[in-house]
Structure formats: C-alpha cells, structure tokens
N, C-alpha and C positions, 0 to 999 in steps of 0.2 A: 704179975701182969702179963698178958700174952700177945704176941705179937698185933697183933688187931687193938688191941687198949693202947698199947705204944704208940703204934699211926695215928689213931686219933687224937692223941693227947700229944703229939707232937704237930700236928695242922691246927688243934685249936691253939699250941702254943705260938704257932707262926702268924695266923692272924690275929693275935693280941701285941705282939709288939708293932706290925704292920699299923696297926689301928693307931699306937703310941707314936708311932711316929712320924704319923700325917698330922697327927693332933699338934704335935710338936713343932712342925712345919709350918703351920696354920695358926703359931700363936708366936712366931716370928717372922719383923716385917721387913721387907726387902728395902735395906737404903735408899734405894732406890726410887721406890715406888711415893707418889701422890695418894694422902688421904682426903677421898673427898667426902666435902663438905654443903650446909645447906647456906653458908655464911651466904648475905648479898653486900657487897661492899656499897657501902653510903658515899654520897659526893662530898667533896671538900667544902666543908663551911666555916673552918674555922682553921685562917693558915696568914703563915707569912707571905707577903707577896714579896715579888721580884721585883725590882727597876723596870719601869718601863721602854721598851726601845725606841720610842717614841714619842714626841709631845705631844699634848692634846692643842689640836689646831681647827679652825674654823673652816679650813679649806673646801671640804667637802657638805659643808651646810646646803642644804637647799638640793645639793644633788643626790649622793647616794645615802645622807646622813639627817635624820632628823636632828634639830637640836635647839635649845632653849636656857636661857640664863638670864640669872638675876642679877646686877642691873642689867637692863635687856640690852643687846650689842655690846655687852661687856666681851673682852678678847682675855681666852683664858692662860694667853701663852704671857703675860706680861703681868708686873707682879699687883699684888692688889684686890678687895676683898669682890673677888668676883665668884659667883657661882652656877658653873655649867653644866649642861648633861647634849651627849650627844648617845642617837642610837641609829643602829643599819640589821636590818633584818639579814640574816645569813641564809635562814629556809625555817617554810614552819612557822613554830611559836621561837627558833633561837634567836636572838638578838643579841649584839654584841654594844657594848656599852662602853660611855666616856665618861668621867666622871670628876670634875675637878671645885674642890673648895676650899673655905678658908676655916680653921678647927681648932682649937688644942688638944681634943676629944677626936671625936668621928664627922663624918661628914655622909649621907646619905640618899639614894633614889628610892624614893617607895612607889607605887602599883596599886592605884585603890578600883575597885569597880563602882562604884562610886563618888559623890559629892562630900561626901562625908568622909575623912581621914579617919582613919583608926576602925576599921570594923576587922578585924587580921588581914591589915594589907600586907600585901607582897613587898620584903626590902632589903636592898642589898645594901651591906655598910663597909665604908674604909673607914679605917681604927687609925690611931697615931700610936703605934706600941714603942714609948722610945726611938722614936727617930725612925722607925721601919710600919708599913702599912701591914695591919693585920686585917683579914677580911673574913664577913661574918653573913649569913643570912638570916633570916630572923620576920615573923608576924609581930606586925603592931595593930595593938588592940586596945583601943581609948590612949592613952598616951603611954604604952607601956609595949617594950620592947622583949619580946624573945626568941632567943637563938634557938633553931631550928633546921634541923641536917634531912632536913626533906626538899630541900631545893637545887636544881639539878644547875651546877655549876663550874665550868673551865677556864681556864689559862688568864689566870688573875696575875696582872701588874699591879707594880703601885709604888707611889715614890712618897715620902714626907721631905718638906724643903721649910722649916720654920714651924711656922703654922698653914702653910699651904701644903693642901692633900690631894694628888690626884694617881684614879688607879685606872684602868681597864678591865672588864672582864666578861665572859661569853654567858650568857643564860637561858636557859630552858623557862619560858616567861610560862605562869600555867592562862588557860584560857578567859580570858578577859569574865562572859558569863555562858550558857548556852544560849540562847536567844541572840546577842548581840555582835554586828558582823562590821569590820573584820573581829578577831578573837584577839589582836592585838592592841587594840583599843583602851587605853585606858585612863584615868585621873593621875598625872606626874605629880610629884614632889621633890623637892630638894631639901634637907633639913641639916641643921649640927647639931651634936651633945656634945657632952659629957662623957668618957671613956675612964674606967678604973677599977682595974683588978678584976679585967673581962666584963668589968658591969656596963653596961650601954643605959646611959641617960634616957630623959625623954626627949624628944625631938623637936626644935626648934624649926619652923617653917620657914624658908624664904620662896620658895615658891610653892603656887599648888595651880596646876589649871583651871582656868574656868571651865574648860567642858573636856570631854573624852580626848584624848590625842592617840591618832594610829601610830605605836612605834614604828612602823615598817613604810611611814609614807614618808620621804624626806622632806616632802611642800607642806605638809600638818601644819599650821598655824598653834601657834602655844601663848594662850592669854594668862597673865600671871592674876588671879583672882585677887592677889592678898596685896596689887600694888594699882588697882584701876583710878584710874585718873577720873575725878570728880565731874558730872556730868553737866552738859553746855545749859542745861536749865538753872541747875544751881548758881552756876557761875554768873550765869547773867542777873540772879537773883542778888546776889551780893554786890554785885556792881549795881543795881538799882540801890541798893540800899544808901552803898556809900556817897552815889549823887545825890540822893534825897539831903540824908543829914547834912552834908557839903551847903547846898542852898538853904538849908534850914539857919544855920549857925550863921549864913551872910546877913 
C-alpha cells in the first residue's frame, strides 16, 4: 500500500470512529436533562380532601354570596339535618363553592341547563370515605352517576363530623348554554346517596330550583320546586269543603 492509500485509509478510519462516537453520545442522556413530553395533566377529581379552615356560615348570604338551603333558613353551622349551598363568583365562569349536608354516603350540587335533572348535568360530590371527605366530579344522566376528570377543579376542603358533610371547593362551572345570558345561570340541586367502594348511588333530591339561578348574583332568589307550598285557591277550597260538611252533619 503506498503512501497515498495509507492517508486515505487512515481519514476514512478517523471519520468512522468520529461518527461512533457522536452516535454514542446521542444515545446517552444527560441526568440532568427534562424529557419532554405531550402528557396534558388532568384536574383533580377524585382526591382526599383536607379540613376545612373554616365553617360554612351564613354571613355573607345576600352580599357577596349567593345561597340556598333546604329547610329554607336552615343555619348550616348548628347541628341538624340541614342542607346548604352557597356560591361567590371569583371571575368568569370560576365560582367557589359551600356545600354542606347530611349523608352516610355523599352529599351533592349539581348544574342542570334545564328543568329537567339528569340530561349529563354538571356535579360536584363530597363522599364520606371513612370519616374523611373524598371528592369527585362526575355527569348525571337520568339518574345515574359518572365520574368524569374533565372538570376543571381546585382547592377542595372538606370535613365529615358523623353524618354531617361539608367541603368547599373552587370550579371552572362550563357555560350555562350559548344563547342564554348570564352563562352562569343555572337549575341547583342539592341531592344525597349512597357511597361504596367508589360507587356513587343515585341521587336523592332535597332541592332543585324552580327556575334558573345566576351563581354569581348573591340577591338570586332560589325557589325550592320539590317543597312549594299549596296554593291559596286550593286552600280555600278545602276550607269550603270542611264548612259545608260541618253544617251538613248539624
């Protein structure tokens, strides 16, 4: 081999191991370094809550907080089968939530855009997981419950004290429908189940409005549909009756 075959075959041998060894380089990763990724992290739907630092108190009703409970002027801080919801718009669609009931199971707020409960309403649940508030979001559709981590949700309290459940927590509420204004607008409810082995009952009503309520107005007037007082025609109709038969029988 002559001087010249030499050179060459000692530069193709220099760029071959050159090549090996970026290769090599390139197939080790720096401790250091972040692999990224296309992951989108989900919100929390299904977690333990914390104690709350605070009681749920009536205080701010009518001012900066809307709120509503079954039996109506029931006071949620004293013990007893009361059931309340209070809510205060933060911006937007977020509203931050009060929520207190009485359970062995769950106790919940649902979100309908309509008259009608169950068409996949919108519902946030507090669970009684052994003595600790597990919380859960979830569409209800005809009377069936499912949990569902597409609902944008933060800084969940929540306390069990017997069978009395109450939690707090902040929500991304989605928009009420597109035509109807405000967007915050909507059919409440307060319901309880059945809680076990994650499975969420169907939902027991104590309240549902009679007409749309703006979460974000704290003066909203909230008519409990499922508890309306019998109306003054009827009334008087029964009171005629019971005079009649009264002079009848003299």
């Amino acid at each position: 081999m002559d001087n010249i075959s030499r050179l060459m075959f000692a530069v193709v041998m220099a760029m071959a191991y050159m090549a090996m060894g970026a290769e090599a380089q390139n197939t080790t990763m720096d401790p250091n370094s972040t692999m990224a990724s296309n992951v989108t992290t989900a919100p929390v739907v299904n977690t333990t809550a914390t104690a709350p630092t605070v009681e749920i108190l009536t205080a701010e009703c009518g001012n900066s907080q809307l709120c509503a409970s079954e039996p109506s002027e029931c006071n949620p801080a004293l013990a007893g089968s009361c059931f309340f919801i209070s809510t205060q718009q933060t911006s937007g669609q977020n509203i931050s939530f009060q929520l207190r009931g009485v359970s062995s199971g769950y106790i919940a707020v649902g979100l309908s855009t309509d008259n009608k409960q169950g068409g996949n309403d919108t519902t946030y649940v507090c669970a009684n997981n052994n003595g600790k508030v597990k919380f859960f979001t979830a569409l209800l559709d005809n009377t069936v419950l499912t949990i569902i981590s597409t609902l944008p949700v933060n800084s969940v309290k929540g306390s069990v004290n017997g069978q009395i459940i109450q939690c707090t927590f902040s929500a991304t509420v989605p928009k009420a429908t597109v035509t109807r204004s405000p967007n915050t607008s909507f059919y409440l409810s307060i319901s309880n189940g059945t809680f076990m082995n994650d499975t969420l009952g169907s939902p027991k009503n104590f309240l549902f409005s009679k007409e749309a309520v703006d979460l974000a107005d704290p003066n909203a007037k909230v008519t409990n549909s499922l508890n309306s007082a019998p109306s003054g025609h009827a009334f008087g109709l029964s009171q005629a009756l019971l005079i009649l038969l009264g002079v009848m029988m003299l």
